[in-house]
C-alpha positions in Angstrom: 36.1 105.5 76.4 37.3 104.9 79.9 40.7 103.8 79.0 41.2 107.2 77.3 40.3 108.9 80.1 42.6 106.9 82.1 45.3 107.0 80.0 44.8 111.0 80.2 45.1 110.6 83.8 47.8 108.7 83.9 50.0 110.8 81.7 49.0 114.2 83.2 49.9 112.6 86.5 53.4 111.4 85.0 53.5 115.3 83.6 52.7 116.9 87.3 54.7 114.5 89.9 56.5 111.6 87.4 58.9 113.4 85.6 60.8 114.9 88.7 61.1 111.3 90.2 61.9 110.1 87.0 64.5 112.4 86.7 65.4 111.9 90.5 66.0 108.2 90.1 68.0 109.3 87.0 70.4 111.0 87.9 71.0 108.8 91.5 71.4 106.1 88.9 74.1 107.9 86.8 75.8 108.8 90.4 76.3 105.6 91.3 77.3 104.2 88.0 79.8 107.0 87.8 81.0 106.4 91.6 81.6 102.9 91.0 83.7 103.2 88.2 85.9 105.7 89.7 86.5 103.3 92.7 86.9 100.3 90.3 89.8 102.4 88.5 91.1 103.5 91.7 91.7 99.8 92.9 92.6 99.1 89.4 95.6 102.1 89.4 96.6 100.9 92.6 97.0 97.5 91.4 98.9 98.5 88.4 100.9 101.0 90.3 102.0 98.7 93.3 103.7 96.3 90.2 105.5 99.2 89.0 106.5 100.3 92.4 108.0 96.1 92.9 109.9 96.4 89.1 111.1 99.8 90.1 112.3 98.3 93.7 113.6 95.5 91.8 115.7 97.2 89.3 117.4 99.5 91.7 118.3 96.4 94.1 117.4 98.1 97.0 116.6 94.6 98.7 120.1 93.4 97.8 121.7 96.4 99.5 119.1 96.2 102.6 120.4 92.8 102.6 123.9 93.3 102.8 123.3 95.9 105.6 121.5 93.9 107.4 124.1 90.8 106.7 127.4 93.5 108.0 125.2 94.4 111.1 126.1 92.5 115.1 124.3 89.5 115.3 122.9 90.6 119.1 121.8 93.6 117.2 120.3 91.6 114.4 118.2 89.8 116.8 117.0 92.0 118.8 116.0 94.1 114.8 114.4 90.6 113.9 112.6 90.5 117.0 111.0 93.3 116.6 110.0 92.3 112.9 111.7 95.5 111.4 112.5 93.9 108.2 109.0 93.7 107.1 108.3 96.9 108.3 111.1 98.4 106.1 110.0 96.2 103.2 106.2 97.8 104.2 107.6 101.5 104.0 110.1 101.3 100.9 107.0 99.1 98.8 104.3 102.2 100.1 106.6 105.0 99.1 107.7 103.9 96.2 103.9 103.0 95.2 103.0 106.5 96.6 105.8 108.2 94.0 104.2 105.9 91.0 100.6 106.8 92.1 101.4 110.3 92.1 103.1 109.8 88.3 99.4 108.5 87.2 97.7 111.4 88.6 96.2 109.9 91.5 
């Protein structure tokens, strides 16, 4: 008979103070589930996004005609543009804003 009244105990105390952590722990459990899954699909769209953004570099040529400018410009010049490591900083810009333009396409 003492188990009864235990077990009464036990489920009026779930009734009174349980069922709000239960439902506390609930819905931080859904919030995290939900907030790692949007960041997983944001890495996963910006993945996906940054390949379009290289196909769509590539099938314009933009490199071949960055190269040929850079090929008709004064050597002096060229150095000092080398130097200074601009050509991977225009590579850095075109690949950002062309994945920024696809990005924006998927809604991100």
């Amino acid at each position: 008979m003492d188990w009864l009244i235990q077990f009464t105990d036990s489920m009026l105390d779930f009734q009174e103070e349980g069922q709000y952590s239960f439902f506390q722990e609930f819905v931080a459990w859904v919030l995290i589930k939900a907030t790692v899954w949007k960041i997983e699909a944001m890495l996963w769209t910006a993945q996906f996004s940054w390949g379009v953004a290289q196909a769509v570099l590539d099938n314009l040529t933009i490199g071949d005609q960055v190269e040929a400018l850079w090929q008709s410009t004064d050597s002096y010049v060229l150095s000092w543009l080398t130097y200074f490591k601009i050509p991977q900083a225009l590579n850095i810009i075109m690949t950002a804003g062309t994945t920024k333009f696809v990005m924006r396409m998927v809604g991100w």
